[in-house]
C-alpha positions as CSV (number, residue, x, y, z in Angstrom):
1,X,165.7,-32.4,-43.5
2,X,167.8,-29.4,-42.3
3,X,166.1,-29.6,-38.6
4,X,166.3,-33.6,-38.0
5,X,170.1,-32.2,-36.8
6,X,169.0,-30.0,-33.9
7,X,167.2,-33.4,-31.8
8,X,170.5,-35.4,-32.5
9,X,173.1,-32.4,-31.4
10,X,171.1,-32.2,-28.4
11,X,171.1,-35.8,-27.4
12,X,174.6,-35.8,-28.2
13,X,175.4,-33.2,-25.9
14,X,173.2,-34.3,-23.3
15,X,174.2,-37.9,-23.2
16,X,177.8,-37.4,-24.0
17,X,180.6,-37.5,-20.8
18,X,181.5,-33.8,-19.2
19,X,184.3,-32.9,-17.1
20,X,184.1,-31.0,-14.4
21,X,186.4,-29.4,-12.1
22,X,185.7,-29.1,-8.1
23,X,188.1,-27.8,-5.6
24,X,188.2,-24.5,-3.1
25,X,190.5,-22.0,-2.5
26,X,191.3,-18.7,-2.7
27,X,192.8,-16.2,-5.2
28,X,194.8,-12.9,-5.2
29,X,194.5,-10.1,-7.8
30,X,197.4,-8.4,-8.9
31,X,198.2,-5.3,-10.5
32,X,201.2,-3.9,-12.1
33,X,202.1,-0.6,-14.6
34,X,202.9,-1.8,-17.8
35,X,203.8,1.7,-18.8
36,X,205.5,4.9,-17.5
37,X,203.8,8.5,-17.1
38,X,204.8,12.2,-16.3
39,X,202.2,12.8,-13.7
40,X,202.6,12.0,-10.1
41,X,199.2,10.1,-8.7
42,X,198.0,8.8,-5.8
43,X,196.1,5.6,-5.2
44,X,193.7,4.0,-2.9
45,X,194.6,0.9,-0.8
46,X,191.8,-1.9,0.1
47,X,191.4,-4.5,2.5
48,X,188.7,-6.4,3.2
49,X,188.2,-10.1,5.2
50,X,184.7,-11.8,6.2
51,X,185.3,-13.3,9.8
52,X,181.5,-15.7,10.5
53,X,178.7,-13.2,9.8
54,X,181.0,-10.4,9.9
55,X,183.0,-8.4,6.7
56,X,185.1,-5.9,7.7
57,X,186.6,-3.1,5.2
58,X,189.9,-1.3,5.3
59,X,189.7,2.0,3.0
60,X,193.0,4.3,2.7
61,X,193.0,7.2,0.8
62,X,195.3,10.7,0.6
63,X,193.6,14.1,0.3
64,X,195.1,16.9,0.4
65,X,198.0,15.7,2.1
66,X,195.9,14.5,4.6
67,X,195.6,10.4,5.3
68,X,191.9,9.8,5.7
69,X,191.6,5.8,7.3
70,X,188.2,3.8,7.0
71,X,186.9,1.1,8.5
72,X,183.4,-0.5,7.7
73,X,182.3,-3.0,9.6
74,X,179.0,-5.2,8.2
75,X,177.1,-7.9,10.0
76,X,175.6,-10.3,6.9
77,X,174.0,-12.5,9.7
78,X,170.4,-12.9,10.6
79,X,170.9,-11.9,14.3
80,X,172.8,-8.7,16.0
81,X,176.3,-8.6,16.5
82,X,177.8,-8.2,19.4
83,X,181.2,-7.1,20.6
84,X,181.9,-6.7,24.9
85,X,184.4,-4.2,25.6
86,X,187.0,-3.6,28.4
87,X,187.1,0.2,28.4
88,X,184.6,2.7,25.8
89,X,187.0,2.5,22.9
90,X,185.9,0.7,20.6
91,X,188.1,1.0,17.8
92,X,191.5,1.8,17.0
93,X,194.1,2.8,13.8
94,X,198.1,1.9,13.8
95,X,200.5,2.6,11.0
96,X,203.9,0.7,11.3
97,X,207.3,0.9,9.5
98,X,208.9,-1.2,7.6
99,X,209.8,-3.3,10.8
100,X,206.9,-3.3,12.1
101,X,207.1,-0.7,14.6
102,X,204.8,1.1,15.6
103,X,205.0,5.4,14.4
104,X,201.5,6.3,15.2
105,X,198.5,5.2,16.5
106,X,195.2,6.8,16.6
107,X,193.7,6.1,20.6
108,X,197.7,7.8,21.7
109,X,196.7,11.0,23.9
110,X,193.5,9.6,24.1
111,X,191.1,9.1,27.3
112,X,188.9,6.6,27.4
113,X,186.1,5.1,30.4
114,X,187.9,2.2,32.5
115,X,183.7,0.7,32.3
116,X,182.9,-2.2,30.2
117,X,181.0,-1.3,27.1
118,X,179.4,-3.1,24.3
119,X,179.0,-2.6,20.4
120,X,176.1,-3.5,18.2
121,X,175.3,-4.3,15.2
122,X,172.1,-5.0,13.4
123,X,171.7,-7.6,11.1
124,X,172.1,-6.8,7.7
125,X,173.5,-3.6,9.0
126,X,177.3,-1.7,9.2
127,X,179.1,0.5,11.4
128,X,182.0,3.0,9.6
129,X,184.6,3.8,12.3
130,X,187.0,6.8,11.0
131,X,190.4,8.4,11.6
132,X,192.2,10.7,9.8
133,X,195.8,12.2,10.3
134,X,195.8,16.3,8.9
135,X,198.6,17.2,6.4
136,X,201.3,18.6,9.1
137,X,201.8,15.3,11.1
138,X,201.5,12.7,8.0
139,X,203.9,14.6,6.6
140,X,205.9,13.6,9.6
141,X,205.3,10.0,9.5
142,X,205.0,9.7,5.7
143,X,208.4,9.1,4.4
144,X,208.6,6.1,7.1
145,X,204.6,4.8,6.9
146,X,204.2,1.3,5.1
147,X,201.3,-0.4,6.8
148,X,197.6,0.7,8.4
149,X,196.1,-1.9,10.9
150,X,192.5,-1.2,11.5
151,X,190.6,-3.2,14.3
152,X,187.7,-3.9,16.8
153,X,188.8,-3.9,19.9
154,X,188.7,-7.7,21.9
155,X,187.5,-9.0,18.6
156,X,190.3,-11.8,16.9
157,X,190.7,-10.2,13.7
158,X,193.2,-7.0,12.6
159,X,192.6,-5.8,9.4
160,X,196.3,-4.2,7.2
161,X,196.7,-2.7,4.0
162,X,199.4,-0.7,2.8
163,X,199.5,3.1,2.8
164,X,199.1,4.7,-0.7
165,X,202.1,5.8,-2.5
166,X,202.6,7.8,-4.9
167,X,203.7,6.8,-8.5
168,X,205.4,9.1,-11.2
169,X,205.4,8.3,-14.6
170,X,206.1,9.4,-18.8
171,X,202.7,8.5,-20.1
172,X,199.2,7.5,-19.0
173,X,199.7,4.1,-17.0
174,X,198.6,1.4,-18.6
175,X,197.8,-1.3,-16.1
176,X,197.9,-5.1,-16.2
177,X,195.6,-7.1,-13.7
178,X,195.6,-10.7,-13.2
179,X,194.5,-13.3,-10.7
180,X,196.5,-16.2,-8.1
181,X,194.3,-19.4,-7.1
182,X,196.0,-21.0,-4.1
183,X,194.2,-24.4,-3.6
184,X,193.4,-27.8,-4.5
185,X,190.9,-29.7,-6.8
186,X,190.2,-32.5,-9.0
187,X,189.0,-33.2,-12.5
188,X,185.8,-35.3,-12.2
189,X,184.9,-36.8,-15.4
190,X,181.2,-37.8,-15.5
């Protein structure tokens, strides 16, 4: 007797009406201290956007009181990538103010070929393009630095995250995460 129950749960679940819920959109993490510590630390900043076939990484980091600034560029497509070029750089690094203006930028005082170049990527494949500003002039720049933009030149998308800061506290941070969904949907009932 006990197992005539399973076959009629089932059939109830299986014929019985479902709601759904469809939609798109996207969704923001965020991350706050919930508590206060003695110790001064450092984080990492992140960015990261997926542009056709292409996802490109934005990496910050502070070591040593230097800035060390990383951009990965991967190609998830089936066929090369391919970027033309006006001059050989390929690349380039900017951090802004608060306003937006420019206070350094990592081509200045470069030299670069005036002849057209390209840039290649494999399929399934990545590139990591680097810069890195020593202890003695981010220490100029520092108190003034808010935002990193990372980018392949005559490509149309410019990567920013925010330059780490640093965070002093009473106590090991405790940290609360939690997520945004910008979009629309619909409940579907079936």
């Amino acid at each position: 007797m006990r197992k005539t129950w399973i076959p009629l749960l089932l059939a109830a679940c299986l014929f019985s009406p479902t709601t759904t819920y469809a939609g798109f959109g996207t969704g923001i993490g965020i991350s706050f201290p919930a508590s206060g510590s003695s110790t001064v630390s450092s984080g990492n900043t992140y960015a990261a956007l997926q542009y056709e076939a292409l996802t490109e990484e934005l990496s910050l980091s502070e070591k040593s009181g230097r800035l060390l600034l990383e951009l990965k560029v991967s190609n998830n497509g089936d066929t090369p990538y391919t970027a033309s070029h006006r001059t050989s750089q390929i690349y380039d690094f900017i951090i802004t103010d608060k306003n937006g203006k420019k206070i350094w930028q990592w081509s200045d005082g470069m030299a670069f070929t005036q002849a057209l170049s390209t840039t290649t990527i494999a399929p399934h494949s990545f590139e990591v393009y680097t810069a890195e500003l020593d202890s003695k002039a981010y220490r100029k720049i520092k108190e003034n630095a808010v935002l990193a933009t990372a980018y392949i030149l005559d490509t149309p998308c410019r990567l920013s995250a925010k330059l780490p800061t640093r965070t002093a506290s009473k106590s090991t941070p405790v940290m609360i995460h939690g997520g945004v969904i910008f979009g629309n949907g619909r409940w579907v009932d079936d």
